[in-house]
N, C-alpha and C positions, 0 to 999 in steps of 0.2 A: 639972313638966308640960311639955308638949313644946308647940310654937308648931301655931297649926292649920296643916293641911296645904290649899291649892285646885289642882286638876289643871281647864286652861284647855284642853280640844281645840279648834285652831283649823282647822279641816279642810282640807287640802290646802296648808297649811305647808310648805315645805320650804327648804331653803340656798338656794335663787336668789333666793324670793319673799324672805326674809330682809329682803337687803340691801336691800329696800324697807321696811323696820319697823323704825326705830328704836329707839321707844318697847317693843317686843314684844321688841328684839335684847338690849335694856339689863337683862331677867330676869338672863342669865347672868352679867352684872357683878357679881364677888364670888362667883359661882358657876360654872359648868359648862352649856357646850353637849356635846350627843353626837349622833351621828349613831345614827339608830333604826330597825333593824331592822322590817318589818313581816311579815304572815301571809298565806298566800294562802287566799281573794282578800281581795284589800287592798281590804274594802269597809268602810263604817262598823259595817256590825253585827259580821260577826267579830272584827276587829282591836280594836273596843271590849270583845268578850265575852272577848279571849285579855288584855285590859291589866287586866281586874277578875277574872280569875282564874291567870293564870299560865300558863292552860295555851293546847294549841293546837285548832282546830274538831276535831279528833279526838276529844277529850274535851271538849269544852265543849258540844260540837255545832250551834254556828253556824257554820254552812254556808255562808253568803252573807247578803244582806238577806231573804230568803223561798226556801223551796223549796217541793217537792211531798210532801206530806202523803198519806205513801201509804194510811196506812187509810182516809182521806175519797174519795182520789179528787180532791184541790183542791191548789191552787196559791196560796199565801198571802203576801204579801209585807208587811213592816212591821208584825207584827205587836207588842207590845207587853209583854205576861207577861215579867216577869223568872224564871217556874219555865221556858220555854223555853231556859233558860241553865243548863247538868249546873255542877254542881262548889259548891265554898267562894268565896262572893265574898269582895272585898277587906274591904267594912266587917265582917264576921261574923269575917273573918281575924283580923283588928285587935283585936275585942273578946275573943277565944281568945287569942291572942297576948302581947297586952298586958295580960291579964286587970284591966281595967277598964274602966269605962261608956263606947263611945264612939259618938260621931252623927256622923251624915254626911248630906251633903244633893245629891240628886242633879235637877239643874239642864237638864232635855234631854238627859242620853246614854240610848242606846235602852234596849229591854228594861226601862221602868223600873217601870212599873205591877205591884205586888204583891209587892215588894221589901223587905225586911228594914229598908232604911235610916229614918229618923226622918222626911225631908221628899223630898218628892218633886212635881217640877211639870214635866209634861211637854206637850207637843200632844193635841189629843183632839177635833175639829172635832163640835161639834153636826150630829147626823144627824135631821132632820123627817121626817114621816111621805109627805110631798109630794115629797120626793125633795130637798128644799133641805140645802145646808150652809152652816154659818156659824162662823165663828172659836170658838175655845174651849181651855182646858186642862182638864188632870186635874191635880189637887193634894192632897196628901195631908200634912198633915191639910187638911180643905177650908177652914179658918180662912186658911191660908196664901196659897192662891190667889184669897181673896175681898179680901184684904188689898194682894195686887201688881196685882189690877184697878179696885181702887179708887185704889190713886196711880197708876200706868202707863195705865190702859186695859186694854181688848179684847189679846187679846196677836195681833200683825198675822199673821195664817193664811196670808194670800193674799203676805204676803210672804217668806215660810217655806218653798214651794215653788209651783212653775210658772211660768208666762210673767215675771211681775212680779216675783220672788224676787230678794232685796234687800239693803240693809243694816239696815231697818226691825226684821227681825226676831232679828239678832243685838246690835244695841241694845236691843230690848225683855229678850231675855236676860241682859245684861249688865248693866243696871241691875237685871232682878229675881234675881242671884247677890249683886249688893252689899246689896240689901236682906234679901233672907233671911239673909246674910252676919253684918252689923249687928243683925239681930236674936235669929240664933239661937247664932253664930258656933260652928257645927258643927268637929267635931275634923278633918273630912273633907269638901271640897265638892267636887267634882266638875260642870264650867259645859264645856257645848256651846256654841261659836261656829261656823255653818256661811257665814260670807259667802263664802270663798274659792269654794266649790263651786261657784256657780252661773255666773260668765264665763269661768271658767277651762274649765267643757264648755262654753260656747256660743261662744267666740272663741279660745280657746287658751292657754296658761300662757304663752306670749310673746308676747300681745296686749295693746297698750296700756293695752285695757280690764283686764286680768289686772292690770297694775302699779295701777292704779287703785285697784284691789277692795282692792290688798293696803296700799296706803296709806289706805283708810277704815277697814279693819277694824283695822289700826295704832292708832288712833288712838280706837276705843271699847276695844278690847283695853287698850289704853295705858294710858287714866281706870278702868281697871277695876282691873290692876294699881297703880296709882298708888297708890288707893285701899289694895288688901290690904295692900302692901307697910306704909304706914303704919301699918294694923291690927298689924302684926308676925307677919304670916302666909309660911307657909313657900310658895315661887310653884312650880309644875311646869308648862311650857306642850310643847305636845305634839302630833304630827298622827299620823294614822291611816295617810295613803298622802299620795302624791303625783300630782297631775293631769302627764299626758304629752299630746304633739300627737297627735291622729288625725284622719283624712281619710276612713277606707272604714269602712261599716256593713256586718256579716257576717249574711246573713240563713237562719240554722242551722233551724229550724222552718220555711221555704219549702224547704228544699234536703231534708229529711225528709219532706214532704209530696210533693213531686216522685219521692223514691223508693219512695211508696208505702208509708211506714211513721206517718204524720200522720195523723190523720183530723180532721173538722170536721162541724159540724151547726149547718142553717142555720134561722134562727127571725126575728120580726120583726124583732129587735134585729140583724141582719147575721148573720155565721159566727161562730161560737165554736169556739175548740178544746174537743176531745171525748177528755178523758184517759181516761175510761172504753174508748173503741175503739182508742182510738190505740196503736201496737204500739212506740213510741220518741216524745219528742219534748222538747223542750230550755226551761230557766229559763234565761232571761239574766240575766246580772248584770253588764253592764259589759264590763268583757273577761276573764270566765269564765260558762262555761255551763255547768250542774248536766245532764248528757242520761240520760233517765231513761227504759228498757228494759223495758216492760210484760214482752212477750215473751221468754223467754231464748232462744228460738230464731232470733229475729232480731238476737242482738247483732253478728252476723258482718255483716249488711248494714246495719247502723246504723253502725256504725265504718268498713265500706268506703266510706259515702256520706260522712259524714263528712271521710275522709282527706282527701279530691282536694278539697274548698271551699278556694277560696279566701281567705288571712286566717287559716286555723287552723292554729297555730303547731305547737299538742302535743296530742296525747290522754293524757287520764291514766286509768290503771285498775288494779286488783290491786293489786301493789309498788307502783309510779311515783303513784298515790293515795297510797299507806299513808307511802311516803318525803314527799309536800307536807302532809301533814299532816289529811288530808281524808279519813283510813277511820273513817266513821263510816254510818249505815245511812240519814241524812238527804240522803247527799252522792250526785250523781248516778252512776248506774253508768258511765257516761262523764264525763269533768269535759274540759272545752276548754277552754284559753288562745289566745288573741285573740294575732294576729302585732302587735308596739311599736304598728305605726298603726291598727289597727284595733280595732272593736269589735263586740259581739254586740247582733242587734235582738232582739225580742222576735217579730217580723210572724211570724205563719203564714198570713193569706193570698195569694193570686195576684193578686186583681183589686180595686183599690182600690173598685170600686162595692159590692164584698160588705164590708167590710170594718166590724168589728163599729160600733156605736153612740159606741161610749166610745173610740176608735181618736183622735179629735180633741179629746179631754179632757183634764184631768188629774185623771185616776184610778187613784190609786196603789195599790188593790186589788184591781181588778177585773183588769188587766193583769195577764196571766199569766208579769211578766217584768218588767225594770225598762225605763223610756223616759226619755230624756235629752233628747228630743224638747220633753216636758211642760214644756222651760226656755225655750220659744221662740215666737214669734205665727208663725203659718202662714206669712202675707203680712201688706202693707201696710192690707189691710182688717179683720184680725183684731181690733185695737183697736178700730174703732169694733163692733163685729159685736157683742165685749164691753160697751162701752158700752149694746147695745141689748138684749142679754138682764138686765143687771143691773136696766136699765130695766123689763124685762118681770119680774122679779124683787120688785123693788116693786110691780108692780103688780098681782104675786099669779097672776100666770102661771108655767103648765110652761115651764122653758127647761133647753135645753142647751148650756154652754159649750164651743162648740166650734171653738176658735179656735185650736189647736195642728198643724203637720204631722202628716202618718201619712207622712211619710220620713224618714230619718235624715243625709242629705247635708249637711244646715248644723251638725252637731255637731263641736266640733275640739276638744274635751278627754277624755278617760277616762284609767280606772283600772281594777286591779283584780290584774294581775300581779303580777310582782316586778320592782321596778327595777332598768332596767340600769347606771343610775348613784348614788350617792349625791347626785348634786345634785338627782336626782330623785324620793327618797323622802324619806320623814318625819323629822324632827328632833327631839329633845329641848332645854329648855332648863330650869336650875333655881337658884333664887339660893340655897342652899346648895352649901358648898363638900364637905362629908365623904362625898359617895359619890360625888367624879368619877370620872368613865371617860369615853372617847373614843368609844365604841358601846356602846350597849344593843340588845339583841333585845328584841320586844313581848313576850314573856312576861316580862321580866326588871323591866317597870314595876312589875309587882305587886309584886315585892320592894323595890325603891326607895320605893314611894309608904310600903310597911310600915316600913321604915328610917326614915326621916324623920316617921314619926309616935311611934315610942320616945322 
């Protein structure tokens, strides 16, 4: 029987932050680093969907973290169905494969809700009828998740994403992989660590803070490893992409709107985009943008308004789609890449006073787009502003947290291209020595991780 296998994604990993991890660099002693090919766009949900299946968002058809759901008419982002993933996952592989019983336990990577695997605990924020939300997972079986809240705690929500996002909540992950680990000691575990993400877009992957980030998560990464290694467990530690400096927000749905191809409809909540009228209008993701062509009659002046922005490196369509990997019917009839420094807003309004309800939130739903924004306090007065709706919270008042920019100027990390250098994409590392190589492409994980479980 084969030693269990655990794949550690540490998100935005790469060769520079490295040489700040010690404890993280010491996997491939005795074994193998490789430098690791990713998939465009190098966002968390593709590049996760293309390493549990092999394949690329062509066939897998993650597209990005959310697109537009043409038969609705909606724009969905994060959502969570592991059936929104085409293909043979890894564990299903395995057990075809290797034709015997095998588990796997999947720890935080997306798409995981309704998933074939044996354990599953992922994010799942309790939604009240009053409009409140409050920390919570989904755990399958629910024994499991009643089990890591009773030793752990609440698992920290608030530190998971937006203004306060932290290291709170990849320690809470990382202790509860070693306890399901220990308990169940699954043939396959697969453990999300996302610390890296969060300073590294607020300050930049060569900021201070950035080095910081990367010597905390070192060092719960480390005790986590420590740990398996001792168990006699096979380690793969792994990133998705790689954070790059940017400086300019490209605002692709204002610049559509202006050429009269946007529409909007206004209601008490502020303006909302109106995909139903709207004849073009674009899902940000970072620095790719899904542009999606109601009209086919206006693809000609959707593309020409396009061209000339500012920031927009490439249009992809027909071939130049089908060649990145991205001909699939989910993927925008236009796809944009963001020039190195730049990235894609999500704003389709003009005038900051119309500008929808949730614009100063963090609402990673209702945004018809991703916001990297959600990682930052407005101003100086946004903390206490916090402090007083939490206030108004307990005291059983309507509040709204709205303590976030609706600009994009203070953001200097993204992702989502292909990197221009290897010091600035993703890395492999793995303390087995029998399938070194010097590069892997992300399709090529699925094969490794199946190798190493024989």
């Amino acid at each position: 029987m084969s030693a269990p296998v655990v794949v550690i994604d540490i998100v935005g990993l790469t060769p520079a932050l490295l040489a700040h991890m010690p404890r993280v660099a010491a996997v491939a002693r005795g074994g193998f680093r490789a430098e690791l090919g990713t998939v465009l766009p190098a966002v968390t949900c593709s590049v996760q969907s293309t390493f549990l299946t092999g394949k690329l968002p062509t066939d897998h058809g993650v597209v990005g973290n959310g697109w537009y759901f043409r038969e609705l008419s909606e724009i969905w982002l994060w959502r969570q169905s592991n059936r929104l993933v085409e293909g043979e996952k890894l564990w299903d592989a395995a057990r075809r494969v290797l034709d015997r019983p095998v588990t796997c336990a999947n720890l935080f990577w997306w798409f995981a809700m309704g998933s074939s695997v044996d354990v599953t605990v992922t994010p799942r924020p309790v939604y009240f009828a009053d409009g409140r939300k409050a920390p919570g997972i989904y755990a399958h079986p629910a024994s499991v998740g009643t089990d890591l809240v009773k030793h752990l705690g609440e698992f920290p929500l608030f530190d998971f994403w937006g203004p306060r996002a932290g290291l709170p909540s990849s320690a809470w992950i990382a202790s509860a992989a070693r306890r399901v680990f220990d308990a169940q000691r699954p043939d396959l575990t697969l453990v999300y660590l996302p610390h890296l993400d969060y300073d590294l877009q607020r300050h930049g992957p060569n900021s201070p803070q950035a080095r910081a980030a990367a010597v905390a998560i070192d060092n719960v990464a480390g005790e986590l490893i420590d740990h398996l290694r001792n168990a006699g467990a096979t380690i793969v530690v792994l990133s998705e992409y790689g954070i790059t400096e940017v400086t300019t927000p490209v605002h692709v749905n204002r610049r559509l709107r202006e050429a009269g191809l946007l529409e909007t409809v206004w209601n008490d909540a502020g303006e909302l985009l109106d995909t139903f009228a709207s004849r073009a209008f674009a899902v940000s993701d970072h620095q790719v943008a899904h542009v999606y062509v109601n009209d086919p009659t206006a693809l000609d002046a959707t593309r020409a308004a396009l061209a000339s922005l500012p920031g927009v490196a490439e249009i992809l369509e027909g071939e130049s789609r089908r060649s990145a990997g991205l001909d699939h019917e989910r993927a925008g009839d236009l796809v944009l890449i963001a020039n190195a420094e730049a990235w894609f807003t999500y704003y389709y309004w003009l005038d900051d006073a119309r500008a929808p309800d949730f614009a100063p939130t963090v609402e990673i739903h209702r945004k018809p787009g991703y916001d990297p924004a959600e990682l930052l306090f407005a101003d100086g007065k946004a903390k206490a502003r916090a402090a007083l709706r939490l206030a108004q919270k307990a005291l059983g008042f309507r509040y709204v947290m709205d303590v976030i920019p609706i600009e994009g100027d203070r953001v200097r990390g993204s992702h989502g291209r292909l990197p221009a250098s290897p010091n600035d994409g993703p890395v492999l590392l793995c303390n087995d020595s029998r399938f070194a190589v010097d590069r892997l492409a992300a399709t090529d994980v699925f094969g490794l991780v199946l190798n190493l479980m024989r």
